[in-house]
TIPABA-998285 format. One record per residue (C-alpha): residue in one letter; x, y, z; residue number from 1. Coordinates in steps of 0.05 Angstrom, whole numbers, plus 5000, padded with zeros to 4 digits. Each point is the difference from the previous one (the first is absolute). Layout:
('a', (X, Y, Z), NUM);
...
END
This chain:
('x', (1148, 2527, 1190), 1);
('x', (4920, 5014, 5010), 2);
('x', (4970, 5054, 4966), 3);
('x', (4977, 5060, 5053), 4);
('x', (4925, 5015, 4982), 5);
('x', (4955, 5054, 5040), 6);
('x', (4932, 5004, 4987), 7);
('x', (4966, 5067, 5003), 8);
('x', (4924, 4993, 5025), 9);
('x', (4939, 5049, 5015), 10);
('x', (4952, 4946, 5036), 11);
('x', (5020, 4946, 5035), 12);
('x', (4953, 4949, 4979), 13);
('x', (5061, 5012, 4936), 14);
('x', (5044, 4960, 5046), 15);
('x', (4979, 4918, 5002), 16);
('x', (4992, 5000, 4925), 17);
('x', (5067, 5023, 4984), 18);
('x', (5037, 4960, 5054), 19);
('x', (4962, 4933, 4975), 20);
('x', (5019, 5014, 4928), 21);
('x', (5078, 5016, 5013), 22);
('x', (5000, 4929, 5044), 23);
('x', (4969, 4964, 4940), 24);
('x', (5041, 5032, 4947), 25);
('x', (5061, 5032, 5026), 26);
('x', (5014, 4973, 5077), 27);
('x', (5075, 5019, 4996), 28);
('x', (4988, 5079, 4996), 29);
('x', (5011, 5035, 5059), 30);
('x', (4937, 5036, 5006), 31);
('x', (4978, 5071, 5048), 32);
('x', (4937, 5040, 4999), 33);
('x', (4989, 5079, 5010), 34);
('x', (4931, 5011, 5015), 35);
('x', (4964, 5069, 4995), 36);
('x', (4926, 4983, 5021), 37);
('x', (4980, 5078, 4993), 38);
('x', (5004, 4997, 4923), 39);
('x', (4941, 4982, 4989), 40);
('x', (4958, 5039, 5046), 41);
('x', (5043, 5064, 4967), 42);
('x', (4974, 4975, 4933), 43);
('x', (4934, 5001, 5012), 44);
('x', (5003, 5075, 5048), 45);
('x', (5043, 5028, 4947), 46);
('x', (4959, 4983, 4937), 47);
('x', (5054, 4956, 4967), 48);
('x', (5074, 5003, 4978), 49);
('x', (5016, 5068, 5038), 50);
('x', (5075, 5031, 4995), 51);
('x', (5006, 4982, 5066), 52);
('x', (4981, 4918, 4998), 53);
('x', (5052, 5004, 4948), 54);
('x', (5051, 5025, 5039), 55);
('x', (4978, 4937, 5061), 56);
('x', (5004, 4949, 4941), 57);
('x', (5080, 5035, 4978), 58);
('x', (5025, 4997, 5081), 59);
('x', (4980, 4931, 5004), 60);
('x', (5031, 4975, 4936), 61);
('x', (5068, 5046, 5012), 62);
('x', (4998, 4971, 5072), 63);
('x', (4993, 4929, 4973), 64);
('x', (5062, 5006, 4960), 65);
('x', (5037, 5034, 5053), 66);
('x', (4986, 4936, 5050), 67);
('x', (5046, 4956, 4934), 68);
('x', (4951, 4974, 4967), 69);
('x', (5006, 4965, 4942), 70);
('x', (4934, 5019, 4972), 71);
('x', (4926, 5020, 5020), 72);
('x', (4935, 4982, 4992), 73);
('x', (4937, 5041, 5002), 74);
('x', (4933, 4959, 5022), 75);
('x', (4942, 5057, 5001), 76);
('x', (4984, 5011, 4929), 77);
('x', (4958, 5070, 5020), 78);
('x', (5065, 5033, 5000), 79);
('x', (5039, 4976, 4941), 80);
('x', (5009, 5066, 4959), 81);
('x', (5033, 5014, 5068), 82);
('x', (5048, 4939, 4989), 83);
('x', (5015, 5032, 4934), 84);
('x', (5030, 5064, 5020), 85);
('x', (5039, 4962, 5053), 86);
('x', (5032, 4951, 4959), 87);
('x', (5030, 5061, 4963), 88);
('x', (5037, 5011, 5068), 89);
('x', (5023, 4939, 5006), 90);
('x', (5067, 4948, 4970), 91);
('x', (4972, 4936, 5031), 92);
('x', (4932, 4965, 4963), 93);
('x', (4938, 5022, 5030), 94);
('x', (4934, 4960, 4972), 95);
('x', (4937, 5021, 4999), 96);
('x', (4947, 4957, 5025), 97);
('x', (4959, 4987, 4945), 98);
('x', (5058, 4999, 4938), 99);
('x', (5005, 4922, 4993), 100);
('x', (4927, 4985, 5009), 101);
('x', (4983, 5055, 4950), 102);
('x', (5055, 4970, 4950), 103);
('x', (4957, 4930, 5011), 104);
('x', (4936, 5027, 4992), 105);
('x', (5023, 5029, 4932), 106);
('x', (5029, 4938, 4978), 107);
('x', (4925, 4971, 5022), 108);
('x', (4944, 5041, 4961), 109);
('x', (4980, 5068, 4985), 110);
('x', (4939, 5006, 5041), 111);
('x', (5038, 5010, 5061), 112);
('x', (4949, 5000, 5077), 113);
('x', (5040, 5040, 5052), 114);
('x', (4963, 4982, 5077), 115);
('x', (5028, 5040, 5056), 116);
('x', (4976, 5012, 5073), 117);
('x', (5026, 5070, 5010), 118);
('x', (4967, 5043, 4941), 119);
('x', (5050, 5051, 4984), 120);
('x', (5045, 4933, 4976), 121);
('x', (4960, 4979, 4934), 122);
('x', (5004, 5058, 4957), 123);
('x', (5072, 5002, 5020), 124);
('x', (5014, 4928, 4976), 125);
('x', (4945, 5020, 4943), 126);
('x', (5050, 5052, 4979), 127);
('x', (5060, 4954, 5006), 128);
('x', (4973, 4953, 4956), 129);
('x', (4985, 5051, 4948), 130);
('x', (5065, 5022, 5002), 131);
('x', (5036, 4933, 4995), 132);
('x', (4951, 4978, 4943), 133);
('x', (5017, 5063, 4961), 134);
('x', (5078, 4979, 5002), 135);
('x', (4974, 4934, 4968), 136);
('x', (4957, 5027, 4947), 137);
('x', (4938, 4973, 5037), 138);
('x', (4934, 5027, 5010), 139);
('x', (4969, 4966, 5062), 140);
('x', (4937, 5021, 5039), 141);
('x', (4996, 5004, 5071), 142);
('x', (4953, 4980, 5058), 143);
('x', (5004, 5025, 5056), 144);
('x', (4963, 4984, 5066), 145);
('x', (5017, 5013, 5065), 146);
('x', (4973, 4967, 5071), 147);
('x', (5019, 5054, 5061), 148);
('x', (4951, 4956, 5048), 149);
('x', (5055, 4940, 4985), 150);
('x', (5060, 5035, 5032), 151);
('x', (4955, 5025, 5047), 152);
('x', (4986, 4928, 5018), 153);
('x', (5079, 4977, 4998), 154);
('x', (5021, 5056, 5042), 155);
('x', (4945, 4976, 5055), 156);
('x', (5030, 4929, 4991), 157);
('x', (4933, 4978, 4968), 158);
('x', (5043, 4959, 4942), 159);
('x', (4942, 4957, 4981), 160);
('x', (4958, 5061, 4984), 161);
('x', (5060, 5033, 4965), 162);
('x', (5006, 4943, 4955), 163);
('x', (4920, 4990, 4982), 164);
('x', (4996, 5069, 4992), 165);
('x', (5061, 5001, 4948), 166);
('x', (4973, 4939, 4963), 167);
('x', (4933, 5023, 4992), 168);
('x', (5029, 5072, 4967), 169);
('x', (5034, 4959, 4954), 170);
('x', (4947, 4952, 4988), 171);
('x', (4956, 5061, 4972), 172);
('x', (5065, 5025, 4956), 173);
('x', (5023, 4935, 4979), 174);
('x', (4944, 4991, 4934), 175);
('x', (5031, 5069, 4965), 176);
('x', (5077, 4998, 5012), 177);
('x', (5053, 4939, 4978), 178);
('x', (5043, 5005, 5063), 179);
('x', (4987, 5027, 5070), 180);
('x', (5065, 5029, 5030), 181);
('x', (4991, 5005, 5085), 182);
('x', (5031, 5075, 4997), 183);
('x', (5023, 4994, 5072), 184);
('x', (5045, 4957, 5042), 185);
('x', (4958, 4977, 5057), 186);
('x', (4944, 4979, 4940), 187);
('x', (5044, 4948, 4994), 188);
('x', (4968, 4955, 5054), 189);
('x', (4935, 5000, 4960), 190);
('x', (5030, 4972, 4938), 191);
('x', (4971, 4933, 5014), 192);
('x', (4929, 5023, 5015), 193);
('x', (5007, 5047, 4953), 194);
('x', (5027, 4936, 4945), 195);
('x', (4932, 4965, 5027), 196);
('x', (4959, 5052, 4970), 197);
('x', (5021, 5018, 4940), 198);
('x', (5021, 4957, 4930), 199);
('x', (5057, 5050, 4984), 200);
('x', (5074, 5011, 5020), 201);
('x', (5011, 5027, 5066), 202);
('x', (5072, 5041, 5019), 203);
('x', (5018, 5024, 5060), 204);
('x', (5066, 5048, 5010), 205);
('x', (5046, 4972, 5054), 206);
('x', (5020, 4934, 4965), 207);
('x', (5017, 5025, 4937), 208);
('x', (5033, 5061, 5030), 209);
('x', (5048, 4963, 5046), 210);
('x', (5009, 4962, 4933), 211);
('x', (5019, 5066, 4962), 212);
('x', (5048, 5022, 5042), 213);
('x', (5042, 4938, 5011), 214);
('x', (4999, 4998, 4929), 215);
('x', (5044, 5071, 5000), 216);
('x', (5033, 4989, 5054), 217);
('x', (5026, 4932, 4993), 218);
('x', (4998, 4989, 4931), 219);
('x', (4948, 4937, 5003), 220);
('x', (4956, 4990, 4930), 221);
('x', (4958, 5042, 4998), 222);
('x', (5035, 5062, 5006), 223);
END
């Protein structure tokens, strides 16, 4: 029997990324999306993380696992402390967006770039890094950069900009860091103009997330 995944997103330039990486690595889940496009707007008007974005993050997960789910995926890593207090609500596996590309970026080097179009994400996935490399006994440093005039571009439909715009960001980071991690799911387009750039490893979150959680839920290596 297929697995049941629903994908929790704030943006729906979130949504072709994921789709294209569960048809290249996991085509047999049976895969929904919940959408709450006002997330981000609330982010910015309410100054961050408020109480009440909390709360939207919690009805959406408790909501996914009421529709049978097998397990969730979140794709907007601006609101993964969020994710964190709703995976205590939860008895189904919820991933974060970012956890398997952070776990590869550790694996990579310690001088870790983080490149994300909506600014309130990179000190978030800054943070998350920090924390992950303190359960290993690592000390990394962080770069951050972020490019709001990108997703500016993708929501418009302008991709091409997007893209240069993205690869020229992490053309200017690439000299001080090891690895440049794409902290967002619709970055993931860019990889390739962004791989033209630069002479260091590139990750992006949706293929090694949909690889994460068939890993738990199925069992495949890897898990």
């Amino acid at each position: 029997m297929s697995k049941r995944i629903v994908l929790i997103h704030a943006v729906t330039v979130s949504l072709q990324p994921i789709l294209e990486a569960f048809k290249e690595g996991w085509p047999e889940a049976e895969v929904s999306n919940l959408l709450d496009d006002g997330l981000t707007g609330a982010l910015s008007r309410e100054g961050g993380l408020t109480p009440r974005i909390v709360r939207r993050i919690c009805d959406l997960a408790v909501y996914a696992e009421r529709t049978g789910a097998d397990g969730i995926l979140f794709s907007c890593s601006a609101f993964t402390p969020a994710m964190d207090v709703a995976k205590q609500l939860l008895s189904i596996p919820v991933l974060k967006p970012d956890e398997a590309m952070i776990a590869a970026a550790l694996d990579t080097g310690l001088r870790i770039g983080v490149l994300a179009t909506l600014p309130a994400t990179a000190p978030i996935q800054a943070a998350q890094l920090q924390a992950a490399a303190a359960e290993q006994g690592k000390t990394i440093q962080v770069e951050t950069a972020a490019v709001p005039d990108a997703l500016k571009a993708l929501n418009a439909g302008d991709t091409a900009t997007h893209d240069r715009l993205v690869a020229e960001a992490a053309e200017r980071l690439a000299p001080r860091v090891d690895v440049i991690c794409l902290a967002q799911f619709s970055m993931a387009r860019a990889r390739p103009a962004v791989k033209a750039k630069v002479g260091v490893p590139v990750l992006t979150s949706p293929s090694a997330a949909v690889a994460r959680l068939k890993a738990i839920l199925t069992g495949s290596p890897g898990a």
